[in-house]
Structures are given as structure tokens and as C-alpha cells.
N, C-alpha and C positions, 0 to 999 in steps of 0.2 A: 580314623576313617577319613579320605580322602576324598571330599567330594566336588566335582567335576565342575568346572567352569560354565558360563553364560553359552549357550549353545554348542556344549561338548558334552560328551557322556562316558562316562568307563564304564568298566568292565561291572562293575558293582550295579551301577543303575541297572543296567540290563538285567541281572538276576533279580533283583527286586521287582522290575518290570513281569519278569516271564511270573513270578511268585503271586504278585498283586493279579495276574493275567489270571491264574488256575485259582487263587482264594476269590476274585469277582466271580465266574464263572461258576464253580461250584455252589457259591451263596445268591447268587441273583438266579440260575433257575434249577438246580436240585433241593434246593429248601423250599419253595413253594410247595413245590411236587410229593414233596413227602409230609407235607401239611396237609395236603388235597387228603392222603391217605394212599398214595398208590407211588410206584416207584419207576414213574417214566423218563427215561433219558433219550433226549431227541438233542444228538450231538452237533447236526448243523448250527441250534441254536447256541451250544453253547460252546463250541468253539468261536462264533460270531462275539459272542458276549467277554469271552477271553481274549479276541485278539483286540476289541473296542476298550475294554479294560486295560490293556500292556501298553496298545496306544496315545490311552488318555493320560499315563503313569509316568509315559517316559515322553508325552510332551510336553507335562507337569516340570519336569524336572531338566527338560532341554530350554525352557527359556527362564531357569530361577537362576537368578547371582550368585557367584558365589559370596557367604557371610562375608562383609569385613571383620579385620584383626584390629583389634584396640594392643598400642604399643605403650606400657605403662614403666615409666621410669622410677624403677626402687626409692632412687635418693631423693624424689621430691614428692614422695607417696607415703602418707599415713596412713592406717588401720584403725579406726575408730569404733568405741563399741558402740551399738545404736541406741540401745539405753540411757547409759551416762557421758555418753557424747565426748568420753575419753581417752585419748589417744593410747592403744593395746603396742602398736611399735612405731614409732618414733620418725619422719622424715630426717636427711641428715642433715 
């Protein structure tokens, strides 16, 4: 999974965006509603609540870094068990 640099987004944020947009909106006002006992869908609100959701998802993710890479070189790297503090393989 390839993900998207410090103020860039692909193609993948967005679908997780549009995802996150329909699972907020379904769970922030159709589950009340159907706790209340009654089964009202008042779609201005929850379209509002979907597009604040996609919003919030994909500005979350338009200003995160992307991870650094740790670059670990084989021949000066051992494997130690954490146990008995004994080298499993060997640096060269």
C-alpha cells in the first residue's frame, strides 16, 4: 500500500474518504434513530454529516507525513533473542 505524501493524496485516500464519509453518516444519525424506536431519514442531515465526515478524513490525511524508512544494513545487524540476550544470526 502506497501511501500518499505530506499534502498529496491518491487515489486510495479518496475511496477511504468517500467510505469513512457513508460509515460516519449512517452511524452518527441512522443509529440514534433507530434507538429512538422509529425509522426517520432526514437526508439533508445526513448527507451534511457525510460530507463533514469525508472532509475531516481526507484532511486528516492531507497534512500526515509520510512514515520514514529505517535502512538496516545485513552485515552490521544482529538478531538477538530477547530472552537470553543471544545472538540467533550472527553480524559479519
Amino acid at each position: 500500500m502506497k501511501q500518499s505524501s505530506f499534502l498529496n493524496l491518491n487515489l486510495q485516500d479518496l475511496i477511504k474518504g468517500l467510505l469513512t464519509a457513508i460509515g460516519g453518516a449512517v452511524m452518527a444519525i441512522i443509529l440514534p434513530s433507530i434507538q429512538a424506536g422509529n425509522l426517520t431519514l432526514d437526508w439533508t442531515t445526513i448527507w451534511h454529516t457525510a460530507v463533514a465526515a469525508g472532509l475531516a478524513y481526507l484532511s486528516k490525511n492531507l497534512f500526515t507525513p509520510t512514515p520514514k524508512t529505517i535502512q538496516i544494513d545485513p552485515s552490521k545487524t544482529s538478531v538477538v533473542d530477547s530472552k537470553t540476550k543471544q545472538p540467533i544470526i550472527k553480524s559479519n
